[in-house]
C-alpha positions in Angstrom: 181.8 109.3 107.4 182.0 106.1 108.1 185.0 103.3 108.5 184.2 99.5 108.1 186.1 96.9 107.8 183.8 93.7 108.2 181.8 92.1 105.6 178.7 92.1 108.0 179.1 95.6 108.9 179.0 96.3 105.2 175.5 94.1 104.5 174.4 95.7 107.8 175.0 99.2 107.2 173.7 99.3 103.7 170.5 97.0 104.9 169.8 100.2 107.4 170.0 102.8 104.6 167.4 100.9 102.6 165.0 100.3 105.4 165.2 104.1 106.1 163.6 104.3 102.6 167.2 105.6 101.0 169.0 104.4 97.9 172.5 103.0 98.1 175.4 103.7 95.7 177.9 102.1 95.3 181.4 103.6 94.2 183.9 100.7 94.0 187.7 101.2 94.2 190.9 99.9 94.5 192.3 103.0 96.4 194.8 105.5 95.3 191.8 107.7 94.8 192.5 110.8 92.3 189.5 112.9 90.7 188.1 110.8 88.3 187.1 108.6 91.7 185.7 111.7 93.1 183.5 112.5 90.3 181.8 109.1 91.2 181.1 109.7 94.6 180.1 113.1 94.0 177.5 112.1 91.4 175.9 109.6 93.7 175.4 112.0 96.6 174.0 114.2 94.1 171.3 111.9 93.4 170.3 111.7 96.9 172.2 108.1 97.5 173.7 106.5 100.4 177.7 106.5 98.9 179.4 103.1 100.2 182.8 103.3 98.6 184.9 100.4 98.6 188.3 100.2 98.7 190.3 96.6 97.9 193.1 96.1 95.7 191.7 92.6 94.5 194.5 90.4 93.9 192.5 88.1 91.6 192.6 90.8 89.1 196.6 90.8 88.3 198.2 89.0 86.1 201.5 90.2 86.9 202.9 90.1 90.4 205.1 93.0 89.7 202.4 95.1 89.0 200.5 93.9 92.1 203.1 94.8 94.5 203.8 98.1 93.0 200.3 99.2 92.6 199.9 102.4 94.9 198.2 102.1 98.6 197.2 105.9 100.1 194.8 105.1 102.4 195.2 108.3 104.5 195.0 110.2 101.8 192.1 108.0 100.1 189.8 108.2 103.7 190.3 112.2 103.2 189.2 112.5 99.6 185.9 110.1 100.0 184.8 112.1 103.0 185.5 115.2 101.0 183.6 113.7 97.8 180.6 112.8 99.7 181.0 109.5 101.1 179.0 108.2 103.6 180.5 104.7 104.4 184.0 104.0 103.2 184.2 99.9 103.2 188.3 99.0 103.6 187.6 95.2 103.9 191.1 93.1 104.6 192.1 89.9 102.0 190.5 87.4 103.9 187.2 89.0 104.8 187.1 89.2 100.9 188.6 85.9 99.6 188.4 83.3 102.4 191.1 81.3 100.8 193.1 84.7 99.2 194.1 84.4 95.9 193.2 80.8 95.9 189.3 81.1 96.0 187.9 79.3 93.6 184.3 80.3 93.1 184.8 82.5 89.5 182.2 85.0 87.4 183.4 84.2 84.1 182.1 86.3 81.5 182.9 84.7 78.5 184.2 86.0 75.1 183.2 90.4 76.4 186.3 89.2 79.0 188.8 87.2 76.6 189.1 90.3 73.9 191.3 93.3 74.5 192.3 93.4 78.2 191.2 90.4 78.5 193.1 89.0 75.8 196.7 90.7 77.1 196.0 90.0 80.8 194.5 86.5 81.2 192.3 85.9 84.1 191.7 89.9 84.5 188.0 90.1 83.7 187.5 86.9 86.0 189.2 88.6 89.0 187.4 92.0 88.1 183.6 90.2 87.6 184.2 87.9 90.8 185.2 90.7 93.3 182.5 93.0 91.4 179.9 90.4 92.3 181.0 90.2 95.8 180.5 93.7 96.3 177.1 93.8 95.1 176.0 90.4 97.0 177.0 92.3 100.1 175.8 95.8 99.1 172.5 94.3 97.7 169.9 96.5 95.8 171.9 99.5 94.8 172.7 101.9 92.2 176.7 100.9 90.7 179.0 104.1 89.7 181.6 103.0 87.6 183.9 105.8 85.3 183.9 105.0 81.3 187.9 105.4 81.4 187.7 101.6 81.6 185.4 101.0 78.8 185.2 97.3 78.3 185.2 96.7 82.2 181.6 99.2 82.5 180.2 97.1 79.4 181.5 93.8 81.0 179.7 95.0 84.5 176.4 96.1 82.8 176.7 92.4 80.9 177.1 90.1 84.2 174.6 92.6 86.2 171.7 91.8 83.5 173.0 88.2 83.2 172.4 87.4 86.9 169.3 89.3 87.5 170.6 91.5 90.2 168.8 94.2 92.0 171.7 97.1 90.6 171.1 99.6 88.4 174.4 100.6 86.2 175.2 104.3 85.8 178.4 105.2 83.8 180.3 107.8 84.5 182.1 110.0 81.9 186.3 110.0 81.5 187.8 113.5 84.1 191.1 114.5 82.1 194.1 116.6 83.5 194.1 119.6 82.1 196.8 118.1 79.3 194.4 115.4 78.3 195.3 112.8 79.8 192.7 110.5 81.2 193.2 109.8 85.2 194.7 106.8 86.7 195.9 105.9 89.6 198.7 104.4 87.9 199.5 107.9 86.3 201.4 107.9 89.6 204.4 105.9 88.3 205.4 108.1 85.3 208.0 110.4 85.4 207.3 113.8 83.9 208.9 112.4 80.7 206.6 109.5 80.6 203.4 111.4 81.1 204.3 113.7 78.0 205.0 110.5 75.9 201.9 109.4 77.8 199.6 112.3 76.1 199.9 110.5 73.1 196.3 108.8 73.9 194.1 111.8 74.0 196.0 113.0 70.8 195.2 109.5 68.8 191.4 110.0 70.3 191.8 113.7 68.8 192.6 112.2 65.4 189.9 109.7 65.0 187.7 113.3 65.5 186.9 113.3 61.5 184.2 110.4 60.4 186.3 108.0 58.6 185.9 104.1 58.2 186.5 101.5 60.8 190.5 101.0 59.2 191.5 104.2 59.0 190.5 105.2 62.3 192.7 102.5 64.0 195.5 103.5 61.1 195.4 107.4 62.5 195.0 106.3 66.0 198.1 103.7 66.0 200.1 105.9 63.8 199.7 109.1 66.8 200.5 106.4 69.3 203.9 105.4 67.8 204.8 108.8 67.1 204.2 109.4 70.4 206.7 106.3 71.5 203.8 104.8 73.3 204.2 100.4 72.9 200.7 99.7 71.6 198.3 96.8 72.7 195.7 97.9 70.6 193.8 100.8 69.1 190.7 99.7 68.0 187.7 100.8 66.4 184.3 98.2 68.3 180.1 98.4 68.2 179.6 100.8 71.7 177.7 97.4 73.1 179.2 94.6 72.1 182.7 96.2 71.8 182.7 93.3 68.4 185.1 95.2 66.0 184.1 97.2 62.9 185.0 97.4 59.5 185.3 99.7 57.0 181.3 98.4 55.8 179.8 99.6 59.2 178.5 102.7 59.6 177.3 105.3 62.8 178.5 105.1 66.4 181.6 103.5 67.6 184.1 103.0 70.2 187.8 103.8 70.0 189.7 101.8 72.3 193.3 102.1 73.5 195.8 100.7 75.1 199.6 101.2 75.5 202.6 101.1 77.9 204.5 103.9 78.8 207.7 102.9 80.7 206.3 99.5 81.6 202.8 101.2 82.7 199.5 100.4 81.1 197.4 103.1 80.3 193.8 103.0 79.1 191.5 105.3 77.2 188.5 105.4 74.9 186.1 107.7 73.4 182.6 107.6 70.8 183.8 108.2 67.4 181.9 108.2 63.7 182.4 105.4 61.7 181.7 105.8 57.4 181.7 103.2 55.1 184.8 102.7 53.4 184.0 104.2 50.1 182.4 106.9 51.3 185.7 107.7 53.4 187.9 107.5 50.2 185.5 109.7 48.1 186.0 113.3 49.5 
């Protein structure tokens, strides 16, 4: 495997695979990489790609400077598990090869309202910092294939939004959630619970396990919220939204949706999601 650093050693190296007549996938990161990150990496090497995995804890993406500074930074242990996931270039590129003027770049992606709901709505400027280092990555990368995990729902539908928006060369594969063996979806910020935190913390998967049963759009969210404050989770949100357009349902839609959660578990946000069956509402009150 691997080791750059530079931005043109990135474009290079991936500019070399294609010409060899190889595919590149991409796998980007922001370290702290646990299984769920492996699972990327793995699947692009087992569809024959080159794997550039990128690792940059993108400051533009924080709203909170405490949460910043205490985000988790392994890179021994991170350059181990990508050349034991299949990783052919890992890309560790510093602050300024990545944001000339650091946090003060101006140039923005802004994706409009898919960025201002739900994360975006409880972290201002998130989706901005995710879609401007995302597009980076894929300037320099060029042509590729993009991995990204479904754990972070809204972020995958945001990507596959801005990479049709702007015409680039990348196609979007999603990948689906790896749980521990208790449920619980991987994080890297899964890190900072105590074991006391990460039982509270299982309350997720068990609101997902209650919206199991078809039942309209309210009394999904009503079963999933009501698990998460049993649970003694703080709730952002548990919504019910279109798979697509993550626009929220109501209790007139029926077929495929999304549940999406969010909640802090001593002062860390976790994320999760998963399809559910949507009825309309008086079908749901008739059995």
């Amino acid at each position: 495997m691997e080791r750059i650093a530079s931005v043109a050693d990135w474009r290079a190296r991936a500019q070399s695979a294609r010409a060899s007549g190889r595919r590149v996938g991409l796998v980007p990161t922001m370290g702290a990489l646990h299984a769920g990150h492996e699972s990327l990496m793995r699947a692009a090497a087992a569809a024959g790609d080159v794997v550039v995995t990128t690792i940059f804890v993108n400051p533009r993406q924080f709203n909170n400077a405490a949460d910043l500074a205490t985000y988790p930074r392994t890179p021994d242990a991170d350059a181990a598990r990508a050349a034991d996931s299949g990783t052919d270039v890992l890309v560790e590129p510093s602050l300024d090869e990545m944001w000339p003027l650091g946090e003060a770049t101006p140039t923005t992606v802004h994706l409009g309202p898919i960025g201002e709901v739900f994360e975006g709505a409880d972290r201002p400027g998130h989706f901005d910092g995710v879609a401007s280092v995302v597009a980076k990555l894929l300037i320099v990368t060029g042509p590729c294939r993009l991995y990204l995990g479904e754990k972070d729902y809204q972020q995958l539908v945001a990507m596959r939004q801005m990479v049709r928006d702007l015409a680039f060369d990348v196609e979007v594969v999603g990948c689906a959630i790896v749980r521990e063996e208790s449920g619980l979806a991987l994080s890297s910020r899964n890190v900072r619970l105590s074991d006391a935190g990460r039982v509270v913390a299982l309350g997720l998967s068990r609101a997902l396990a209650s919206a199991g049963e078809p039942a309209s759009a309210g009394e999904l969210r009503a079963r999933m919220r009501a698990v998460m404050l049993e649970a003694g989770i703080d709730v952002a949100y548990a919504e019910v939204v279109d798979p697509v357009s993550l626009v929220p349902l109501d209790d007139a839609d029926e077929g495929e949706g999304r549940a999406l959660l969010a909640g802090l578990v001593e002062g860390v946000r976790l994320l999760d999601n998963g399809p559910v069956r949507v009825i309309r509402g008086n079908r749901a009150t008739s059995h």
